[in-house]
C-alpha positions as CSV (number, residue, x, y, z in Angstrom):
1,X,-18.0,29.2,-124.2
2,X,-21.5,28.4,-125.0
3,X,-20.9,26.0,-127.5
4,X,-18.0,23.9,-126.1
5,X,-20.3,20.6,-126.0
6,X,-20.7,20.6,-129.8
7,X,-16.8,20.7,-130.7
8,X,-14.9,17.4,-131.0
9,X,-11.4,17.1,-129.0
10,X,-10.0,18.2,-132.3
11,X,-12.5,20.9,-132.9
12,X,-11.5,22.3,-129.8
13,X,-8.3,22.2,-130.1
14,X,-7.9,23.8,-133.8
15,X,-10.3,26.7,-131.8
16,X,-6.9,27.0,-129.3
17,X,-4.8,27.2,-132.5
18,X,-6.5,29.9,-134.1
19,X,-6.9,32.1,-130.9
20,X,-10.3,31.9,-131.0
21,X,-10.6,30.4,-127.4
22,X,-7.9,29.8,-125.2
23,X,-7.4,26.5,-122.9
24,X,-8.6,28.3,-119.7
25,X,-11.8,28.9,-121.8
26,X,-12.5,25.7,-122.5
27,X,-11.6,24.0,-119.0
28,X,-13.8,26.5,-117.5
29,X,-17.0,25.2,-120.0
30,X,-15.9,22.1,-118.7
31,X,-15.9,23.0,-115.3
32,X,-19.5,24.0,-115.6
33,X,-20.5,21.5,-117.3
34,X,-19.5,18.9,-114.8
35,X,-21.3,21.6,-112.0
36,X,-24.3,21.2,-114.3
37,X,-24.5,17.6,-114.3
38,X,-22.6,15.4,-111.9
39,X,-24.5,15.7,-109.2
40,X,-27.4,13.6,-110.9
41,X,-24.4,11.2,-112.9
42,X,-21.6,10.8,-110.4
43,X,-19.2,10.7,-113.4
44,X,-16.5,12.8,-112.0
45,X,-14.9,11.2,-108.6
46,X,-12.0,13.4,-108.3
47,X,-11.8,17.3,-108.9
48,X,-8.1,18.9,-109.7
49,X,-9.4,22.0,-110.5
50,X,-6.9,24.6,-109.1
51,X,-4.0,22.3,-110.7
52,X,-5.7,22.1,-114.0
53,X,-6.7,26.3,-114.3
54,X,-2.9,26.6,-113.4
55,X,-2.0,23.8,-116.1
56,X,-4.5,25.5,-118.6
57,X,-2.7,29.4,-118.1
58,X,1.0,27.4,-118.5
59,X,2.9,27.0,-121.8
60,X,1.3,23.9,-123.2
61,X,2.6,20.9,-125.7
62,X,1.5,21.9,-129.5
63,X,0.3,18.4,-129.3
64,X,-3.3,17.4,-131.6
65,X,-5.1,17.9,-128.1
66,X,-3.7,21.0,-127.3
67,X,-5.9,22.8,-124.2
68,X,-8.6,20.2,-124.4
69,X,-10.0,19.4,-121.0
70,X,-9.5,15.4,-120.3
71,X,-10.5,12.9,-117.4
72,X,-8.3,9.8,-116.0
73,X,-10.5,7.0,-115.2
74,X,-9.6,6.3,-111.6
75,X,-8.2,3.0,-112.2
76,X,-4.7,1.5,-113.0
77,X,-3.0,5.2,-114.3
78,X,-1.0,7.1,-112.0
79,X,-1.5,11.0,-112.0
80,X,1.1,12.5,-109.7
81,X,0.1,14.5,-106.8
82,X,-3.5,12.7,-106.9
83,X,-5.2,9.9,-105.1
84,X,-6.0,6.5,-106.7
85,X,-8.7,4.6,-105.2
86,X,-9.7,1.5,-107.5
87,X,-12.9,2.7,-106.1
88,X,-11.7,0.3,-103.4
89,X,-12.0,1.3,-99.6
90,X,-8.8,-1.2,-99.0
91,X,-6.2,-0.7,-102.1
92,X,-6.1,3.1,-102.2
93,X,-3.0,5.5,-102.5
94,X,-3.3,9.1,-101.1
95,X,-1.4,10.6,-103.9
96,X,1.3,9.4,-106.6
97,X,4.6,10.4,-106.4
98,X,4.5,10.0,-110.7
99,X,2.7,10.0,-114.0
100,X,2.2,7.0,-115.5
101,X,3.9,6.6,-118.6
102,X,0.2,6.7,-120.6
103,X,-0.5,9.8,-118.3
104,X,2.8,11.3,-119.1
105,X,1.6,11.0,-123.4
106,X,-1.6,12.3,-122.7
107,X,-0.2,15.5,-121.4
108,X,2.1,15.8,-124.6
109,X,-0.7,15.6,-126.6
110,X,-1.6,18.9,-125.1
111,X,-4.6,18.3,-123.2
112,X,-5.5,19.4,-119.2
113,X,-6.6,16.6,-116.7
114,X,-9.2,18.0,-114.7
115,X,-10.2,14.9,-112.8
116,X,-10.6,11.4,-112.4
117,X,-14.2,9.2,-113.1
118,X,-16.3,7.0,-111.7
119,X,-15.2,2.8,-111.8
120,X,-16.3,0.1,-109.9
121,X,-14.1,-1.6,-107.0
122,X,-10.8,-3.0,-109.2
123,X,-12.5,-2.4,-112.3
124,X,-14.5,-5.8,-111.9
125,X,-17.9,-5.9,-113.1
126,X,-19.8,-4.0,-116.8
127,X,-21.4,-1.8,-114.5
128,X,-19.8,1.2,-112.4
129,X,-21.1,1.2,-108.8
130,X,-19.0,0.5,-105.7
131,X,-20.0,1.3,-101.6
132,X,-16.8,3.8,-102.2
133,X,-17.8,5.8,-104.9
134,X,-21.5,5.4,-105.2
135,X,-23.5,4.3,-109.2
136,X,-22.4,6.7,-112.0
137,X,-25.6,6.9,-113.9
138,X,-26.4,7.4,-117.8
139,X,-27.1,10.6,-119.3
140,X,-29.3,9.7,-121.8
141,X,-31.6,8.0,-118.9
142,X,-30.1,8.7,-115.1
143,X,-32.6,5.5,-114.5
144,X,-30.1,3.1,-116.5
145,X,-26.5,2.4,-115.9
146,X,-23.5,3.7,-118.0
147,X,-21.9,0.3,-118.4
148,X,-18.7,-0.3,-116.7
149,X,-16.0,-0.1,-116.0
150,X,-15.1,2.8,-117.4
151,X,-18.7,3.7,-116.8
152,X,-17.8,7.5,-115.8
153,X,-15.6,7.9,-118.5
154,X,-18.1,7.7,-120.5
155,X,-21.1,9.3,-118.7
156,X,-18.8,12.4,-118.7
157,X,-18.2,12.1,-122.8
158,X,-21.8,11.3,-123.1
159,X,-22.8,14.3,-121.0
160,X,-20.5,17.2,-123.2
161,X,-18.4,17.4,-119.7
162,X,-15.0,16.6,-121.8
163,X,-15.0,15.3,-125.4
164,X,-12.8,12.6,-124.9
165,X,-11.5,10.8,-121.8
166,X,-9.3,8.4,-121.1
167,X,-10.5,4.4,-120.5
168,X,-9.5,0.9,-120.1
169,X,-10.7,-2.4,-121.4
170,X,-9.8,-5.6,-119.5
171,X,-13.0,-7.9,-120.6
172,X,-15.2,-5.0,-122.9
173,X,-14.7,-1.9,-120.3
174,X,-14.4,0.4,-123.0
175,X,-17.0,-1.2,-125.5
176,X,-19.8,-1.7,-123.1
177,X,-20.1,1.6,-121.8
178,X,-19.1,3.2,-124.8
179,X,-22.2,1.3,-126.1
180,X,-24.8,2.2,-123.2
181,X,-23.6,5.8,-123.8
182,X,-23.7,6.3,-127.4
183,X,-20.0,6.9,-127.9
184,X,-17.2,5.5,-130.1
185,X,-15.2,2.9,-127.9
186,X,-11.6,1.5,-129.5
187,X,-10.6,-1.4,-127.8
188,X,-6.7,-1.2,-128.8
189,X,-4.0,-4.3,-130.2
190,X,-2.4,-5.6,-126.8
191,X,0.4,-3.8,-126.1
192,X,-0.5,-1.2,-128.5
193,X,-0.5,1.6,-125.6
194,X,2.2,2.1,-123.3
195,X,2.1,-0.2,-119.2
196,X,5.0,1.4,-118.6
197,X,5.8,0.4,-114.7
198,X,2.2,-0.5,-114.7
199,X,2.7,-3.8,-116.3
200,X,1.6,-6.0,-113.5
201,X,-1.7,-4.8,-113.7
202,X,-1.9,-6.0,-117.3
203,X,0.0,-9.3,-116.9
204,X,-2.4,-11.2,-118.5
205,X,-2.4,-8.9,-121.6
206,X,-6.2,-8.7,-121.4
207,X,-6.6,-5.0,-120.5
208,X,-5.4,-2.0,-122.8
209,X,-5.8,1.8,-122.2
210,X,-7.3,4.4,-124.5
211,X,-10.2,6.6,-124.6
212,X,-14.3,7.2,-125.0
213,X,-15.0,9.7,-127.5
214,X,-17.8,11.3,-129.5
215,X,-16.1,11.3,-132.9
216,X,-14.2,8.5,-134.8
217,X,-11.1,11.2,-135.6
218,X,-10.9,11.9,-131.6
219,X,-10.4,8.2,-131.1
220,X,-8.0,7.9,-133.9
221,X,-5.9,10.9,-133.2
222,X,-5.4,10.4,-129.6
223,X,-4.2,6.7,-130.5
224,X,-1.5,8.3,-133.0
225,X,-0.3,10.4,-130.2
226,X,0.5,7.5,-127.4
227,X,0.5,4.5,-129.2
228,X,4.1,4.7,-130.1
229,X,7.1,1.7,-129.2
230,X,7.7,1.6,-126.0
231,X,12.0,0.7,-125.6
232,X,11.1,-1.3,-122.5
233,X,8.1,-3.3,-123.1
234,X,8.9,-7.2,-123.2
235,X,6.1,-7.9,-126.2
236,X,6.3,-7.0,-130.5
237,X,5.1,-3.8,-130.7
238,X,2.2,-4.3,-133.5
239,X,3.3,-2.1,-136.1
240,X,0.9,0.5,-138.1
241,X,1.5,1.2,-142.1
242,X,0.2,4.9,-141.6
243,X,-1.4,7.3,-139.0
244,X,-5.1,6.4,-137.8
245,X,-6.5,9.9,-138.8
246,X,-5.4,9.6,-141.8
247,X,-7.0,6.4,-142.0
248,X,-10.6,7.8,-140.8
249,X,-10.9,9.4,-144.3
250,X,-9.8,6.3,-146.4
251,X,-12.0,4.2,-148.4
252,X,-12.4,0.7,-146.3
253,X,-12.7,-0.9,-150.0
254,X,-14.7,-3.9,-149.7
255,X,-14.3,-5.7,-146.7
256,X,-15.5,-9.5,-146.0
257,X,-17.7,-9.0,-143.2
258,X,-19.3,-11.6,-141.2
259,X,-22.2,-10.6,-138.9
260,X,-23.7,-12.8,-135.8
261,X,-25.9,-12.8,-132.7
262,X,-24.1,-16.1,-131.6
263,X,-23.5,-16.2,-127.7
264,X,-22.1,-18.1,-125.0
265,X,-25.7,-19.2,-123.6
266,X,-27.4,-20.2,-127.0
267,X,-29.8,-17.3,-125.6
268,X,-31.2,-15.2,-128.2
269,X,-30.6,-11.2,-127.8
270,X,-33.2,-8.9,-127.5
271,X,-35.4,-8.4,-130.1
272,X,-34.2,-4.5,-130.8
273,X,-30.7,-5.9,-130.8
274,X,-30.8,-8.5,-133.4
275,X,-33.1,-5.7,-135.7
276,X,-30.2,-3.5,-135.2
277,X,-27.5,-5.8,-136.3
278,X,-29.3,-7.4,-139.1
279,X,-30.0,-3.5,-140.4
280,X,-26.2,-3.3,-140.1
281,X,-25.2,-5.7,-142.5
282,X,-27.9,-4.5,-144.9
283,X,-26.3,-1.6,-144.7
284,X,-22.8,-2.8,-145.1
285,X,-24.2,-4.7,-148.3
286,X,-25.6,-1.4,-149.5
287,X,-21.9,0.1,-149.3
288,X,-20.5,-2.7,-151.2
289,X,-19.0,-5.4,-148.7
290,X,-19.2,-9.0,-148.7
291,X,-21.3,-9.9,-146.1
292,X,-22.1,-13.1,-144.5
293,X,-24.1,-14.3,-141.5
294,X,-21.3,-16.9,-139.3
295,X,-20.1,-16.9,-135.6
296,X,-17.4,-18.0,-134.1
297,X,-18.5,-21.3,-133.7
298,X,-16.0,-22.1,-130.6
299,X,-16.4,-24.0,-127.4
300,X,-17.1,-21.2,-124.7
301,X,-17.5,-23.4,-122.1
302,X,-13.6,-24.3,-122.6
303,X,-12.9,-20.9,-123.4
304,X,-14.2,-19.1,-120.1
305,X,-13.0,-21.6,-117.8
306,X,-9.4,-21.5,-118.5
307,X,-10.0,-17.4,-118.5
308,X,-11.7,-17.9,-115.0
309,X,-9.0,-19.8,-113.8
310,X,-6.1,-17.3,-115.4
311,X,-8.1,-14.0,-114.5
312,X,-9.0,-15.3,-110.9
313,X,-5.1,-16.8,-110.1
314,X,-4.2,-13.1,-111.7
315,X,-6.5,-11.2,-109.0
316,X,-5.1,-13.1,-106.4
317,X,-1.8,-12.1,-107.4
318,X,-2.5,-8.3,-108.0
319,X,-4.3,-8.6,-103.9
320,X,-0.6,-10.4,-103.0
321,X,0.8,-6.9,-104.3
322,X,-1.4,-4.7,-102.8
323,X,-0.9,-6.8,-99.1
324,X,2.7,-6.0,-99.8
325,X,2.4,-2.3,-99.8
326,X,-0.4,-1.9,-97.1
327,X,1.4,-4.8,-94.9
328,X,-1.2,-6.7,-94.4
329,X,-3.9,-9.0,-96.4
330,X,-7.5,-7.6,-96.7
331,X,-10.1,-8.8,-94.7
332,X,-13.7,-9.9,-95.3
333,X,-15.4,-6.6,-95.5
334,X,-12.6,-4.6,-96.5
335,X,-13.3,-5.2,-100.2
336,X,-16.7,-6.1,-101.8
337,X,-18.3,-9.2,-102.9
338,X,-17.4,-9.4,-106.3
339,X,-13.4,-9.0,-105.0
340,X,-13.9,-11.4,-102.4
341,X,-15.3,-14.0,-104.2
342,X,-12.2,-13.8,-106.7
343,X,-9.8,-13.1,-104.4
344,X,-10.8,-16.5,-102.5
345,X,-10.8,-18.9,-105.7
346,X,-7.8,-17.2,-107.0
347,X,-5.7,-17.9,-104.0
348,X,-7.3,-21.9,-104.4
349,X,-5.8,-22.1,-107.9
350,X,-2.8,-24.3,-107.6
351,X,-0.1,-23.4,-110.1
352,X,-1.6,-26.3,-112.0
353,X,-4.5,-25.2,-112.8
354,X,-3.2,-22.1,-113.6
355,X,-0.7,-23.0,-116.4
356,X,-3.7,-24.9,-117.5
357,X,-5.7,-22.2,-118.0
358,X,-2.9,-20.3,-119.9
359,X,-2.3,-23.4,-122.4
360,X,-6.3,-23.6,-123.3
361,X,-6.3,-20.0,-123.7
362,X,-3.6,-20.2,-126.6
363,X,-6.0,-23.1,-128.1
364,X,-8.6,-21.6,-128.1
365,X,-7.3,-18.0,-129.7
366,X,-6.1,-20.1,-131.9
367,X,-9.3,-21.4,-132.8
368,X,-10.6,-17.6,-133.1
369,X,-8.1,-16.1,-135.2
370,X,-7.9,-18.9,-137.2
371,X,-11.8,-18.0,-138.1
372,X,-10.3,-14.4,-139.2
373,X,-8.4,-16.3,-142.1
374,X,-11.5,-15.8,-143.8
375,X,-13.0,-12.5,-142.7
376,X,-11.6,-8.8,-142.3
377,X,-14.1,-8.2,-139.7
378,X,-16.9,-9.1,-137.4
379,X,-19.4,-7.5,-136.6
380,X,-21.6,-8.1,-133.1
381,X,-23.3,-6.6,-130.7
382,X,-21.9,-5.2,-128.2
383,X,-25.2,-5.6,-125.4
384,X,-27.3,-8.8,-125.8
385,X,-30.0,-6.2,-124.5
386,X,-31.3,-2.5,-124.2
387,X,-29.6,-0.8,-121.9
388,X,-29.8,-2.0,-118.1
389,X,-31.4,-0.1,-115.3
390,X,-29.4,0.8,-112.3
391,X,-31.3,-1.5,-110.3
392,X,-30.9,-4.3,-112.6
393,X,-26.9,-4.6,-111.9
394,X,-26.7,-4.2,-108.1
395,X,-22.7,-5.4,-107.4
396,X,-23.2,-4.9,-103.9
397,X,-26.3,-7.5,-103.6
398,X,-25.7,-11.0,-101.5
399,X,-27.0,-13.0,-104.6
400,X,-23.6,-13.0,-106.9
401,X,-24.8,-15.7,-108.8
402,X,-27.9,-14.0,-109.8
403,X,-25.8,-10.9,-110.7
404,X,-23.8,-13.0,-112.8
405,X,-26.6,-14.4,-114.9
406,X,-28.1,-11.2,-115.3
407,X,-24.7,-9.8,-116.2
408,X,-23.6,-12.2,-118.9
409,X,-26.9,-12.1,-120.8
410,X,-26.4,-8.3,-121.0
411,X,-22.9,-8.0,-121.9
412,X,-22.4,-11.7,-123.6
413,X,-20.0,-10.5,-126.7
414,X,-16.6,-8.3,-126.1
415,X,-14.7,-11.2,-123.7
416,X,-13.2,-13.1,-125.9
417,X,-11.2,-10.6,-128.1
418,X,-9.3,-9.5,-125.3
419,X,-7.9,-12.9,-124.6
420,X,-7.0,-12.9,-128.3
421,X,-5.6,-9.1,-128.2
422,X,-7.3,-8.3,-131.3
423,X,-8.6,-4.9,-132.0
424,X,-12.5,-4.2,-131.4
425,X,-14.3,-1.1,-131.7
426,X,-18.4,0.2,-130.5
427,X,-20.4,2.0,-132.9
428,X,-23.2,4.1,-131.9
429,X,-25.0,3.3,-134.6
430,X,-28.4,2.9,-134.0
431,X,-31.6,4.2,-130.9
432,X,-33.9,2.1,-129.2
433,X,-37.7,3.0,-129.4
434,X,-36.7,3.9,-125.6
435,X,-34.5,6.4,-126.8
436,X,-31.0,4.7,-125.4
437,X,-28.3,3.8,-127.6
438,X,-28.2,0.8,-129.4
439,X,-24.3,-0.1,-130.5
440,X,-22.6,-2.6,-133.1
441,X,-19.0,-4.2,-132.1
442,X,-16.8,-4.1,-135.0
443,X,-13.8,-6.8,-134.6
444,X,-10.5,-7.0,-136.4
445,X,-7.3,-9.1,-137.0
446,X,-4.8,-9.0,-134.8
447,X,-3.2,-5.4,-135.1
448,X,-5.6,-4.0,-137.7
449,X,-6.7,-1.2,-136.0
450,X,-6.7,0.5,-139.4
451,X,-9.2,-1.5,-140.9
452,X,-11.7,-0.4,-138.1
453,X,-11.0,3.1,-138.5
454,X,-11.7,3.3,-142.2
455,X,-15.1,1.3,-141.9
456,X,-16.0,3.8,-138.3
457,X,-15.1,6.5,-140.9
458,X,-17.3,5.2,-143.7
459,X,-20.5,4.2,-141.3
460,X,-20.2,7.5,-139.6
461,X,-21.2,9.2,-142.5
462,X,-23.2,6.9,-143.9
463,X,-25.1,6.7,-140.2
464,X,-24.4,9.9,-138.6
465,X,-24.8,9.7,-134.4
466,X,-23.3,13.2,-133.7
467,X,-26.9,15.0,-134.0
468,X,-28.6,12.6,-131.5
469,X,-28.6,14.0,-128.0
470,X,-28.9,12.9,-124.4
471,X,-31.6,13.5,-122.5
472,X,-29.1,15.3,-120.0
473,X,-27.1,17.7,-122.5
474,X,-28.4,21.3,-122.2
């Protein structure tokens, strides 16, 4: 199918409706289109194949995804019958004896999982690279990374091999490579998608599930079809007042929008960055908002040292599991630096410390949402610079430290609203003079996903992104 990389899940899937292509069509354009192109991206980790031509022939759900090809970031979901690595050499499983309950909607919204992508070891750092699984690289530069960590997610999206695929977000891993890759990026409500027996894995409530897409509507839709109630979850399920696609065609009205380049360091973002945003908000005047230049104003120190002592004690923890099931703790080696190093301060943590951590947190999103009393939504970027190059991020180097410095000046804004749980969505909206994307974070009140999707809706016509291509498409 020659023009399978132009078509949106949902174009694709109204295509299957009609009989004008049928799912083995499409998953065969997908097929080559991962041929084509992973061997410069290393997007795709995992290759089902055989499983998904014989999925793709069967009787599938008439759900809104119906015969779309679809990836599972190798990472947290359970596909049954298929490994799951963590892109670790230590924590893997040679195949899973079930879906995971996410998995399990995604296949009644119709679509076929080819494969799993690329993610770094445990899902760690805002760029994917691990010694396992090797750099997943960006298809609008193969010189510059594709964020992390659902960095293959994305290169595959980015690079027409699926037109959606599934992600997760524990502190921006759906915005920031949603961002490098020019893509749409929904950060969910906590809880909003299904844990299932996966809980543990989010027990902080930091990281949510859902997907990488070109188009707002994909995004949308695919959240109307998982993000149901769950009978067992132990949290308020965040209820909706109508369905998200609907939303995507609604009038936003006029929103109070505050806009800021305000960071953790005091450093100022790149020159190209702070044009963007500051074009943004003349735009959003243009289309009749309120606007208003103001940060958060909060004290990050505090803030990121009660989440490094929560997400480090948390690590520790999840390592305690996985020494459970292989019978034995890791050893130094066994998993990489960045794993090590929190592995070792986690397991220092007294319980202290911990509960300390926990109590500051719920100060300090306090002190966030209480700034949300008098917006509907802020706008950010999502990078503090252009897009890194591979060698810029190196998770494998000796100097950690240095990595961190250059990580947080790249990737200095999505942290904090997933300690608050509130929705937060990447906008393509904008090009470097380099050619790489430049993206805008749109954040909401808790549960307001629907706010987001009207103003994506409204800025994706008013700024279309669909027409710009990477330089690895045909």
């Amino acid at each position: 199918m020659r023009e399978y990389a132009d078509y949106d899940g949902l174009g694709l899937a109204a295509l299957v409706r009609k009989g004008e292509v049928t799912a083995a069509e499409l998953l065969e354009a997908a097929i080559e289109r991962i041929e084509r192109h992973n061997g410069v991206l290393n997007a795709v980790t995992f290759k089902a194949y055989d499983e998904a031509r014989t999925t793709a022939a069967s009787a599938l759900p008439d759900g809104p995804f119906k015969g779309v090809p679809f990836l599972i970031k190798d990472l947290g979901l359970r596909v049954k019958g298929w490994p799951r690595t963590s892109a670790s050499k230590f924590a893997q499983v040679a195949a899973d004896e079930s879906d995971s309950t996410l998995t399990a909607r995604y296949r009644e919204a119709g679509v076929v999982l080819a494969g799993k992508t690329n993610t770094p070891e445990f899902g760690i750092p805002g760029v994917t690279t691990s010694a396992l699984l090797g750099p997943c690289r960006n298809p609008w530069n193969p010189e510059h990374i594709s964020g992390g960590s659902s960095g293959g997610a994305a290169s595959a999206v980015a690079a027409g091999m699926v037109p959606l695929a599934h992600a997760s977000d524990g502190l921006g891993s759906i915005r920031i490579p949603a961002a490098c890759c020019g893509l749409v990026g929904m950060k969910t409500t906590r809880d909003r998608n299904p844990n299932g027996v996966d809980d543990t894995d989010r027990a902080m409530g930091f990281s949510v599930d859902h997907v990488v897409s070109r188009t707002v509507r994909d995004s949308a839709a695919m959240l109307d079809a998982t993000g149901y109630p769950e009978p067992a979850s132990p949290f308020a399920y965040p209820a909706k007042e109508r369905p998200y696609l609907d939303e995507v065609e609604r009038s936003p009205g006029k929103l109070r929008i505050a806009w800021s380049t305000e960071t953790p360091s005091a450093k100022p973002v790149d020159a190209e960055i702070q044009r963007a945003l500051e074009d943004t908000a003349e735009t959003l005047k243009a289309l009749g908002h309120e606007v208003r230049e103001e940060g958060l104003g909060i004290d990050y120190r505090t803030l990121y040292r009660a989440q490094g002592l929560v997400s480090a004690s948390n690590f520790a923890a999840g390592m305690r599991r996985w020494a459970e099931v292989k019978g034995r703790e890791p050893q130094e080696g066994e998993i990489e630096g960045l794993a090590w190093r929190a592995y070792q301060a986690g397991k220092r943590i007294s319980g202290e410390d911990a509960m300390w951590g926990w109590q500051q947190l719920r100060l300090s999103n306090r002190a966030i949402l209480q700034r949300f009393e008098s917006w509907d939504v802020l706008a950010t970027p999502v990078l503090g610079t252009n897009v890194p190059r591979v060698d810029e991020l190196d998770t494998l180097t000796d100097d950690l430290r240095g990595f961190d410095k250059r990580q947080a000046q790249a990737f200095p804004f999505t942290p904090p609203f997933n300690m608050t749980g509130q929705p937060s969505l990447s906008l393509p909206l904008w090009q470097s003079e380099s050619g790489l994307p430049i993206a805008v974070m749109f954040t909401a009140k808790y549960a307001d996903e629907g706010t987001l999707f009207r103003l994506a809706g409204q800025l994706e016509k008013e700024l279309p992104w669909k027409q710009r291509k990477p330089k690895l498409w045909n």
